[in-house]
N, C-alpha and C positions, 0 to 999 in steps of 0.2 A: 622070576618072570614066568606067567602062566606059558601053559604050552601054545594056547591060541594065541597067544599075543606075539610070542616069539614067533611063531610060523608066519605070522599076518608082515613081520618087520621081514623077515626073509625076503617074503613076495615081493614086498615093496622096494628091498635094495634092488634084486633082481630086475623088476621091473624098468625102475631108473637108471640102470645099467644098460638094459637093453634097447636105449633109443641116445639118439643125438639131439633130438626137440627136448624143448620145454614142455610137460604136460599137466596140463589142470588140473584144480583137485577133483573135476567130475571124471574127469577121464581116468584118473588112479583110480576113484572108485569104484568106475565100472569095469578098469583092468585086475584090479589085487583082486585075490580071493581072502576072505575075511572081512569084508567090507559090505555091509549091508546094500541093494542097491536102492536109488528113490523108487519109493513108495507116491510121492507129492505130496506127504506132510513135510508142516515143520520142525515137529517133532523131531522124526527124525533126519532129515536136514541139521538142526543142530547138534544131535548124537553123533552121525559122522563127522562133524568139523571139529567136534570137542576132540573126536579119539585121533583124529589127522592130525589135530596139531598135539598130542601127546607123541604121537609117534614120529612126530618130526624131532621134536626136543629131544629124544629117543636115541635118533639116529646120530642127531649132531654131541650126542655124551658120550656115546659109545667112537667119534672120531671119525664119522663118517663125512666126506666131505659134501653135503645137501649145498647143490646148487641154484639160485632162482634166479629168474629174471623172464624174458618173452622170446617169443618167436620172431617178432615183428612189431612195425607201429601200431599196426591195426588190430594187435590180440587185442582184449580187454581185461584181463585178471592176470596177474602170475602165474608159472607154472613152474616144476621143478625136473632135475635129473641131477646126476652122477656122472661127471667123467669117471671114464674109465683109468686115467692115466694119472688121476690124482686119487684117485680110489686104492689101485694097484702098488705095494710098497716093494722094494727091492731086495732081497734077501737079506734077513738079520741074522748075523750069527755072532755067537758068544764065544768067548774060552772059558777054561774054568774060572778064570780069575774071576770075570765079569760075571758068568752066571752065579757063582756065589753071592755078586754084589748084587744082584737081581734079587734072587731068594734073603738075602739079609733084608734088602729094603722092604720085597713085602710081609716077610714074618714081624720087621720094627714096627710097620705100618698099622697092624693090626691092631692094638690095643691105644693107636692113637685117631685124633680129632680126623686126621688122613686118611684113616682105612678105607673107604670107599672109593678115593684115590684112588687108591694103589689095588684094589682088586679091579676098578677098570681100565689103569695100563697092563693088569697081568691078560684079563680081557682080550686087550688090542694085542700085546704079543704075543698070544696065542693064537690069536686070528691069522697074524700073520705067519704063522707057520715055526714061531719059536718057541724050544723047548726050554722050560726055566723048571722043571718040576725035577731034576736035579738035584737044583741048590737046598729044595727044601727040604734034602733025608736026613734024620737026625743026625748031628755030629757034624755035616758039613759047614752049618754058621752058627756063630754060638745062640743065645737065646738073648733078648734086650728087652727091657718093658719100657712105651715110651708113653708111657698112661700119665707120666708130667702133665698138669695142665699148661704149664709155663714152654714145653719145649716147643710146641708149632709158633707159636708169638715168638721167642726168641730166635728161632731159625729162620723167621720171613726179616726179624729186624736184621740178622745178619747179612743175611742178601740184599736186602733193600739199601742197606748202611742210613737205619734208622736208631735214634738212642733211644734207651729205654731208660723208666726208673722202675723201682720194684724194694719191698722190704725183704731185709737179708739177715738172720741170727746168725751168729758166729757162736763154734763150739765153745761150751760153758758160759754161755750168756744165756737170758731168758727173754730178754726184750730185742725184738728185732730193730733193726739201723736201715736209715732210708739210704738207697742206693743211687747213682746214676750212671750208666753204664755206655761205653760204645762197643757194642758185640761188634768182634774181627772174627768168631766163628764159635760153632757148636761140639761138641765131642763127647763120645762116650769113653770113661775109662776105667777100670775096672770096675765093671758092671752099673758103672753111676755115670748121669749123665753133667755136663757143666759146660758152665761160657765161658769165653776170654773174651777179654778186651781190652779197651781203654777208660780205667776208673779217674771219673772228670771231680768227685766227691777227693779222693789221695793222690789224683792230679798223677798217675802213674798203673801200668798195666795190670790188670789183676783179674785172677779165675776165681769161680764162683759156683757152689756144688747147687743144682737144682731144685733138690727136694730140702734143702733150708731154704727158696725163697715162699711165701705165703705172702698169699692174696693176688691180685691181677698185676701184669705186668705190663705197664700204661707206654707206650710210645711216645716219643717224644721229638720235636724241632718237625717229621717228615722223613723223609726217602734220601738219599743222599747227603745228609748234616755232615759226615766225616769218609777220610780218607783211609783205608787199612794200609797200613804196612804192607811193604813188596817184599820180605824177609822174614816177617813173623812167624815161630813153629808153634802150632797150636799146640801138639804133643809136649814139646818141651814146654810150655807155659801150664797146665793143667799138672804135669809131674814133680814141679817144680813150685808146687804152689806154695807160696809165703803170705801168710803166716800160717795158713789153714791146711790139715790132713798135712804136719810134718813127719808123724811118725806112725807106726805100723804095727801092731798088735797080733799075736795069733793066739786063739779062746778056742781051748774043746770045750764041746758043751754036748750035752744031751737030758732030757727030758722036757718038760713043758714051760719050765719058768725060764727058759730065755729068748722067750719070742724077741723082746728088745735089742737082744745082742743081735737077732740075726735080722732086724731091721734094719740097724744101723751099719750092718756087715758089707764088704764090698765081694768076698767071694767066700763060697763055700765048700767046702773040700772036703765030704763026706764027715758033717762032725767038727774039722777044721777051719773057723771064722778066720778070716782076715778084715780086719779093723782099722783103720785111716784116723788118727785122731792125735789135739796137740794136746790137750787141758788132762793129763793124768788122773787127777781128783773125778774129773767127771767122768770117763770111763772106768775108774775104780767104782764111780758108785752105782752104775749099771750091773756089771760084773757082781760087786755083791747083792745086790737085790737079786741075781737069778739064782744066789743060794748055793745048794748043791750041784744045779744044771752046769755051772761052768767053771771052770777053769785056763788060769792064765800059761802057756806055755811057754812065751816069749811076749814083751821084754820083761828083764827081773825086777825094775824098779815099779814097775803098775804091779805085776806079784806082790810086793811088796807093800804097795799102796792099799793094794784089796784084803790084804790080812789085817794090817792095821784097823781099819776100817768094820774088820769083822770084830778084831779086837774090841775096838770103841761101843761098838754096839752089846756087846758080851756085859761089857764092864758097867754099863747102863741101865740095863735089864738087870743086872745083881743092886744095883742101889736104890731100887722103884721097893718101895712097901708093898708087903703083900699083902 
């Protein structure tokens, strides 16, 4: 926001703060400073109403409560103020716990469709005299990317309790499967984000990692279609997931060919991947395409898989003519 403009909203809160009437838009003009006064064109007559009513929109984004209405029967126009009492917010205060939870939301915020959101509630409770710049020192929350295009659609349908459908591949498959889904809620877990719900396609509960669904994720029935569960743990539904990410992998790796492993990776531990995967075959065949870059530490049977496999390929390359 330029510095003139910011100064000219100042005045203007100020100004509607400092009366109990409703005051016209000539009378702001000729109160605020920043505000050109009439000259008697029309000209400018409509340059001031274009930028009044920008700075109104302005006002009411940033949470300001803009009042309108009249003086009496006999004004003729609208006029506006600010109570003071709906203006004035009550002391906010955090603990750690929650100031964490502040700084985690606006650092998630950031790389999603929500970032502007969330840098104008940090905005408002800064205004208000809250300190959140805490939560954001390194190390205090972890890091989350929520650059999903799928995650702000799936988290409105969870709150709405709207179904969704959406295509879904499952590891070691290449062709995705149509979904239909009732989100009971969103979660991130190790470092990957996923829904749970109620799968109306296997007629039984099921999590779903996000970055294997592709393409839009379409709404369905409306707002209210289903009822969640008063018992359901999202955590234990996500950790628990059957048949998908049953088992756990740990790959050193270093140099450049295993960008794939550490896409697919759920945490990284200097060097150390930790991997989420059921289909053996298919992370042996990632694992050996990175070559030299990686190796398997745990479990022995993917070890195991991924030699073979280098094997086979050995064996291949000796019976090609040269």
């Amino acid at each position: 926001m330029a510095a003139r403009r910011a100064e000219r909203l100042v005045n203007l809160v100020i100004c509607l703060l400092s009366t109990r009437q409703f005051l016209t838009a000539e009378r702001i003009r000729d109160a605020v400073p920043g505000y050109e006064g009439s000259d008697g064109s029309r000209a400018a007559d409509e340059a001031f109403k274009r930028m009044f009513e920008r700075d109104k929109a302005e006002l009411r984004d940033l949470g300001i409560p803009l009042e309108t209405g009249r003086n009496s029967s006999f004004d003729a126009e609208d006029g506006y103020r600010i109570r003071r009492g709906d203006y004035e917010l009550p002391p906010i205060e955090f603990d750690a716990d929650e100031a964490a939870a502040v700084g985690l939301a606006a650092r998630l915020w950031q790389s999603a469709t929500l970032g502007e959101q969330a840098r104008q509630a940090l905005i408002k409770l800064r205004a208000a005299g809250t300190d959140v710049r805490a939560a954001d020192a390194p190390g205090a929350v972890p890091q989350l990317d929520a650059s999903d295009p799928s995650l702000p659609v799936l988290i409105d349908a969870a709150r709405t309790a709207t179904a969704v459908s959406f295509d879904y591949t499952k590891p070691g498959e290449e062709q995705p499967q149509r979904r239909t889904l009732e989100p009971w809620g969103v979660l991130s877990w190790r470092r990957r984000w996923y829904v749970a719900g109620f799968d109306r396609d296997r007629d039984k509960p099921r999590s779903f990692r996000l970055s294997r669904i592709s393409g839009a994720v379409r709404p369905l029935d409306g707002p209210g279609a289903f009822d969640r569960p008063a018992d359901f743990d999202l955590l234990d539904m996500v950790a628990r997931r059957d048949p998908e990410d049953g088992r756990v992998a740990r790959i050193r790796v270093d140099g450049p060919g295993a960008g794939e492993l550490r896409r697919i990776a759920q945490d990284d531990d200097a060097g150390t991947l930790t991997v989420s995967y059921t289909d053996t075959a298919w992370l042996a065949r990632i694992v050996a395409s990175a070559g030299t870059s990686a190796r398997v530490l745990e479990p022995d049977d993917l070890a195991r898989a991924v030699v073979e496999r280098l094997h086979t390929v050995v064996q291949r390359s000796a019976q090609v003519p040269r």
